[in-house]
C-alpha positions in Angstrom: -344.5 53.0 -53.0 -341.2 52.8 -50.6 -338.3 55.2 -52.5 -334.9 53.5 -52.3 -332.1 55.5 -51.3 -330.1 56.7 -54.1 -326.7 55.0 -54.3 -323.5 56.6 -54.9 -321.5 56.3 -58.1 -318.4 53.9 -58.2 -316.1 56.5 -58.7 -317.8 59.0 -55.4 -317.6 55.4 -53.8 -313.9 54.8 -54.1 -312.7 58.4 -53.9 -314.7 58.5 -50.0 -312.9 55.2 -49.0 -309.5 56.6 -50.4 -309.9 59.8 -48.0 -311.3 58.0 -45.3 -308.0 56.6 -44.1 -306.1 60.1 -44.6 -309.1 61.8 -42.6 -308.6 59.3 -39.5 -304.4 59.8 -39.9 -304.6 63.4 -39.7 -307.3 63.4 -36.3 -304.9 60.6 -34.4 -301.6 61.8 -35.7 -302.2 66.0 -34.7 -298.6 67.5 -35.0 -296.7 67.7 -31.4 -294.4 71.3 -30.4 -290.9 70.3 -30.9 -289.5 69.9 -27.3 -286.1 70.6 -27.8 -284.5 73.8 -26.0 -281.1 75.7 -27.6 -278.5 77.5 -25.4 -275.4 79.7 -25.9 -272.9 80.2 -23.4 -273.1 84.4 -22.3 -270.0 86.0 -23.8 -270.5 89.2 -24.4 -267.6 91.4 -26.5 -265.2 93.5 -24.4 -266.0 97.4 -24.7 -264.0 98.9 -27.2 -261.1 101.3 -26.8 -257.9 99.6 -27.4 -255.1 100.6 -24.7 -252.4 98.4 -25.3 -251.0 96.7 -28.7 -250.2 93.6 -27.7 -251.4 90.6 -30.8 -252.3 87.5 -29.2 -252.8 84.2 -30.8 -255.1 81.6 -29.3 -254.5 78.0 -30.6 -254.5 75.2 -31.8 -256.3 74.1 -28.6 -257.2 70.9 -27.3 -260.9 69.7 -27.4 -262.2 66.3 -25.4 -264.3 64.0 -28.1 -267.1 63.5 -25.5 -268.3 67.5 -26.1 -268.0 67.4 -29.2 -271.1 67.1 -30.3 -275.1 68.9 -29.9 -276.8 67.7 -27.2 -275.8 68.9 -23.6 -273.7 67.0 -21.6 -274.1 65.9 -17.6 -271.1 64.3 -15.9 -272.7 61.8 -12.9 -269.1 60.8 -12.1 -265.4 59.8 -13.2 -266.6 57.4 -16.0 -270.5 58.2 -16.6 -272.1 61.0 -18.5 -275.5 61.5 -20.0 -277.0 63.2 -22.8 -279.6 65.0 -22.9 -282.4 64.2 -25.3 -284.0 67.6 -26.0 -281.2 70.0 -24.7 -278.9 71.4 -27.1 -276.3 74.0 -27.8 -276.9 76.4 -30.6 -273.9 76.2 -32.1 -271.1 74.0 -31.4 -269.7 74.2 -27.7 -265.9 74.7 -29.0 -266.6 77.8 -31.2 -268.6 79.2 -27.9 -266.0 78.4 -25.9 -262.7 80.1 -27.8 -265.0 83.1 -28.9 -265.6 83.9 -25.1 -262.2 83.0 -24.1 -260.6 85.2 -26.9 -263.5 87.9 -25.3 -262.4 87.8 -21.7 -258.5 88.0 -23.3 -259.4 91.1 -25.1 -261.1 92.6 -22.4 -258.2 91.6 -19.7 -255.4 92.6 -21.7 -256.8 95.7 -23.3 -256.5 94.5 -27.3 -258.6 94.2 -29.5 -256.4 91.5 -31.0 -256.7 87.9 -30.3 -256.8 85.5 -33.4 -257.9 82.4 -33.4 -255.1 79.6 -35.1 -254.7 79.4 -38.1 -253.5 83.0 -38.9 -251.6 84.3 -41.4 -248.0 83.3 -41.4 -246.8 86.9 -41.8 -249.1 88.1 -38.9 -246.9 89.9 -36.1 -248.0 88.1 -32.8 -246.4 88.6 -29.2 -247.6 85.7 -27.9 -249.6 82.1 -28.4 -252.0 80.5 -26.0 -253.2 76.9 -26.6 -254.8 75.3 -23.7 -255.8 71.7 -23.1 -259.9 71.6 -22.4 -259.9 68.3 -20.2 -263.8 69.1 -18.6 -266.9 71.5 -19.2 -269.9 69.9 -18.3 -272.4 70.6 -15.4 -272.2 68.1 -12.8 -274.8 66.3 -10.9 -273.2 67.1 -8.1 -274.8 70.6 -8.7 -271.8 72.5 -10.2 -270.2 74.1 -13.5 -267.1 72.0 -13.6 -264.1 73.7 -16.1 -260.8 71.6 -15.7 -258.2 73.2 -18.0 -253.8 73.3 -18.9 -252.2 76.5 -21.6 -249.2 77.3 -22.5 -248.0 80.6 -23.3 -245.4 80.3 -26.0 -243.7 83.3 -28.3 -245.2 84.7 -31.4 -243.3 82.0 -33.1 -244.5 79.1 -31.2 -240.9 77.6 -30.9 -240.6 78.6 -27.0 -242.4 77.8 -24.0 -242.5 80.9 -21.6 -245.5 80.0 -19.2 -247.1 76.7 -18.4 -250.8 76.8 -15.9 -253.5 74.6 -15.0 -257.0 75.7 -13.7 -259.5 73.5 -11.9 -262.4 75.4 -11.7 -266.0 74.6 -10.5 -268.5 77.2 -10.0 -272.3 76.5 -8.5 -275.3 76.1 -10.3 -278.1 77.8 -8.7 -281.6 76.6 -8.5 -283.4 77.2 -11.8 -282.8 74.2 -14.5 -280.6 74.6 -17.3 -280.3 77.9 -17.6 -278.5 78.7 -14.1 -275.7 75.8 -15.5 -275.2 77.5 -18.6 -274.5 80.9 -16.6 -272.2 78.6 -14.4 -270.1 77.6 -17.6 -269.8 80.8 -18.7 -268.6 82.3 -14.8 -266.0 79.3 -15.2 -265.1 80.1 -18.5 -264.5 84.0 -17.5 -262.4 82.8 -14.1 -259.9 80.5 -16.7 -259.8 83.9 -19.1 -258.7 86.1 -16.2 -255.9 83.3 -14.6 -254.4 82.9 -18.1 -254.4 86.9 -18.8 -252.1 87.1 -16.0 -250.1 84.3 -17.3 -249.7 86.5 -20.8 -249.2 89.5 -18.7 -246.1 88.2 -17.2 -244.6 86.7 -20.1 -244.7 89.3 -22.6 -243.5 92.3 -19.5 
């Protein structure tokens, strides 16, 4: 006598065709590595040992739209840039940018004092930089390109005592993003230094 195969009940039945499709989602749809790389501009804090007094207030400064925002920007001439889809800055690019600044002031000038606008009203300041951030972006050209314009003003921000203006553009050596980011940052260190002299002679 031939023995039939046993059938499965209904409910095994339907609970094996409900898994089925979950079964096939999760062998085609395997998760991917997320592709996207995070950078911070290198600004490491001046050494300590204060040997002057000087208070120095940095701001408010001047920040172009176009960089403000994650992803990393590539200039590719006067009117193009590009974004990069899996390239991004840790943190936003202004807040790297006036922490290193206010770094390479400190370290230039000898203070340990350099606050970033707003301050307190009654805080005794010798002198206030703002600059004017017009570029900082790597080129495709191959270069770190910083354009920049400050004023140095008195502690009360009502007179002008020092007016400069920096184009700066450093190369990027051979080794991807990383060697641009380094370029940035030399950039960012050659506006610090030109603008420390600029404080230097107005508060002599």
């Amino acid at each position: 006598m031939r023995i039939l195969p046993r059938l499965p009940h209904r409910r095994h039945l339907a609970l094996v065709l409900a898994l089925a499709p979950l079964a096939a989602c999760g062998i085609l749809s395997s998760p991917r590595p997320d592709p996207t790389h995070f950078f911070t501009l290198s600004t490491p804090a001046p050494e300590s040992g204060r040997t002057s007094s000087l208070t120095i207030g940095m701001g408010p400064n001047v920040w172009p739209g176009y960089l403000d925002r994650p992803q990393m920007v590539t200039r590719l001439d006067d009117e193009r840039i590009v974004l990069s889809p899996i390239e991004r800055w840790a943190e936003p690019l202004r807040t790297q940018f006036e922490r290193g600044l206010a770094y390479q002031l400190m370290g230039d000038l000898g203070t340990d004092e350099v606050v970033v606008f707003p301050w307190w009203p009654s805080r005794q300041i010798n002198a206030v930089v703002g600059v004017n951030v017009r570029a900082f972006e790597a080129n495709a050209d191959g270069s770190a390109h910083l354009d920049a314009v400050w004023t140095v003003k008195d502690g009360h921000r009502e007179h002008t005592l020092l007016t400069g203006q920096r184009s700066i553009r450093e190369p990027i050596s051979p080794g991807g993003t990383e060697q641009a980011v380094a370029a940035l940052g030399r950039a960012l260190g050659e506006l610090g230094d030109a603008i420390a002299s600029d404080v230097q002679r107005a508060v002599r």
